[in-house]
C-alpha positions, -999 to +999 in steps of 0.1 A: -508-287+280-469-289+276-453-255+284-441-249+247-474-250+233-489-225+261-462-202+253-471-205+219-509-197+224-501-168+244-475-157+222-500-160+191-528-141+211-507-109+217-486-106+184-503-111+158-488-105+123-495-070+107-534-072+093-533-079+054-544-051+028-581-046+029-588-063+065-591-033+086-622-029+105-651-008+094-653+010+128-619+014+150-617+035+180-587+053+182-567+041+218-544+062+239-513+049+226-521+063+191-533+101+210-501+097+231-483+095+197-499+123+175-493+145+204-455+136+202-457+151+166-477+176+177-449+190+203-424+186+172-441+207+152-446+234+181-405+227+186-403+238+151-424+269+155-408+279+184-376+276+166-389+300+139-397+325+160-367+330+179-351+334+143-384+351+120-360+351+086-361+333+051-337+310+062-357+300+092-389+300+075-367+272+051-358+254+080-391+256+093-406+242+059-381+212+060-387+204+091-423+204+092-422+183+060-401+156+071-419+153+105-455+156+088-440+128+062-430+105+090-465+111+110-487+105+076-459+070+076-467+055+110-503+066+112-509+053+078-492+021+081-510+014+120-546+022+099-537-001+073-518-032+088-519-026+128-534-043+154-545-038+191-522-059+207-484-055+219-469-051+185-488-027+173-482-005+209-444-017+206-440-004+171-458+034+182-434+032+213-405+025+193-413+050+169-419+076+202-386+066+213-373+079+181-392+110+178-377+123+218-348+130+204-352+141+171-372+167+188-347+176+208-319+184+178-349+208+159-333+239+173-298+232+162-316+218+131-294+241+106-266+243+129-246+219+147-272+194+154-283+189+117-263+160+112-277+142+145-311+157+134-306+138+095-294+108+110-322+105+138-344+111+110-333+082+093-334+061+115-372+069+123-376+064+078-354+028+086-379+018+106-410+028+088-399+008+057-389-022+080-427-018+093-444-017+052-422-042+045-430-072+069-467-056+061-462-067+025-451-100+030-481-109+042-507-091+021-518-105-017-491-108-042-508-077-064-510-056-034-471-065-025-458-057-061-478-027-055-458-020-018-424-024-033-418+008-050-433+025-013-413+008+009-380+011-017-388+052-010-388+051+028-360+033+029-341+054+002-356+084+023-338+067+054-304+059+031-307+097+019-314+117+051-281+093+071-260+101+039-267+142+039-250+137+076-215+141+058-228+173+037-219+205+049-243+223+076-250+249+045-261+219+020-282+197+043-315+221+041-317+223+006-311+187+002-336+177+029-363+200+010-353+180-023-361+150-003-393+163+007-404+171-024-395+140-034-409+120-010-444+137-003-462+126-033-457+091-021-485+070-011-494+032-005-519+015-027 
């Protein structure tokens, strides 16, 4: 067997293209990479409690709110999308590490979330939406043509939700909350078909 054609093979056997709309399995067990990553969120979301209560006032109940929102948005995302359209193989565990890789920081700029780390927050943020809609979108392209007419207006949102939280890095510190909840409110409703 020529060398071109074994790197092929292997290459076909460990990434496989995002499963199509309406393949997923009947019975999935849910691996380590995926517990390693809902713990990630989980330690966000304590990062935003803590946060709270070193500053118990409406304004960091807002915060808290916002935040919560935007991190429970982008966990409903990837978890939805890996359900849906991911495999066991080495994309599917590269796309959760990526999206890990992501989440490390944006963890990190939570306290100084309405402060002097909300821009670096917003734009983190986006970039974790960026690659969300990069991940729908190359999951459309291979599902049925009703079901990826369906996915457009979806992955148009994440990625406006991406375009939208790297833009609100020029607003000032006082303006970025309230245009984050917007967003949120915006966004949540959204759902795949």
């Amino acid at each position: 067997m020529p060398p071109e054609s074994r790197w092929i093979r292997i290459r076909q056997q460990l990434w496989h293209p995002p499963r199509p709309h309406g393949e997923q399995p009947r019975e999935r067990v849910v691996g380590p990479l995926e517990l390693f990553y809902d713990l990630v969120m989980v330690v966000l979301v304590a990062q935003a409690a803590h946060h709270l209560a070193g500053q118990l006032t409406w304004r960091g109940l807002g915060e808290y709110a916002v935040v919560f929102t935007l991190i429970w948005i982008a966990w409903l995302n990837g978890t939805l999308h890996h359900e849906l359209h991911g495999r066991d193989d080495v994309r599917g565990r590269t796309t959760f590490l990526l999206q890990i890789l992501v989440l490390v920081p944006l963890g990190a700029f939570i306290p100084g979330v309405g402060g002097s780390l909300g821009a670096a927050f917003a734009m983190t943020a986006g970039v974790l939406f960026a690659f969300l809609a990069v991940l729908w979108a190359l999951a459309s392209r291979g599902d049925r043509p009703e079901y990826r007419r369906l996915s457009r207006p979806y992955v148009a949102g994440t990625a406006a939700c991406a375009v939208l939280l790297v833009a609100s890095t020029s607003l000032p510190q006082r303006a970025r909350l309230p245009a984050w909840g917007a967003l949120d409110v915006l966004t949540s409703p959204v759902s795949p078909s």
